[in-house]
C-alpha positions, 0 to 999 in steps of 0.5 A, a space after each residue: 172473730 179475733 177471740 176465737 184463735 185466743 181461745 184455741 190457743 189456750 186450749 191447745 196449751 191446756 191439751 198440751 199440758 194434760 198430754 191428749 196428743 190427739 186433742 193437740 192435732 186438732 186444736 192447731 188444725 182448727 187454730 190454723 183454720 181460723 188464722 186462714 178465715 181471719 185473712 180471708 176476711 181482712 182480704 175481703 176488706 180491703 177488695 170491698 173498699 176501692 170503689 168502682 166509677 164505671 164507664 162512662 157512657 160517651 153516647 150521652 154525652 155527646 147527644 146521640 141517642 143510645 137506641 138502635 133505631 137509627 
């Protein structure tokens, strides 16, 4: 995924280069897509890492049943 703003980039300079304006606008409305999704993605990342250990369920371990028929 990194390869893709690489690749806009170059042609955003080559747009420039050849003078096609409209070209230009959206090669950095697509170049600043991709920076956003590239965020979001690392983001993503990092929030699927912390690991969750629950509740612990305190009626099991204290030997009552969980049942409701008391």
């Amino acid at each position: 995924m990194e390869e893709i703003p690489a690749n806009l980039i170059d042609r955003l300079a080559e747009a420039k280069e050849q003078g096609r304006l409209g070209e230009v606008a959206a090669v950095e409305t697509a170049l600043a897509a991709a920076g956003q999704k590239l965020q979001a993605m690392q983001e993503a990342t990092i929030r699927t890492t912390v690991l969750s250990l629950g509740v612990p369920d305190i009626r099991r371990s204290v030997g009552r049943p969980t049942g409701s028929g008391t």
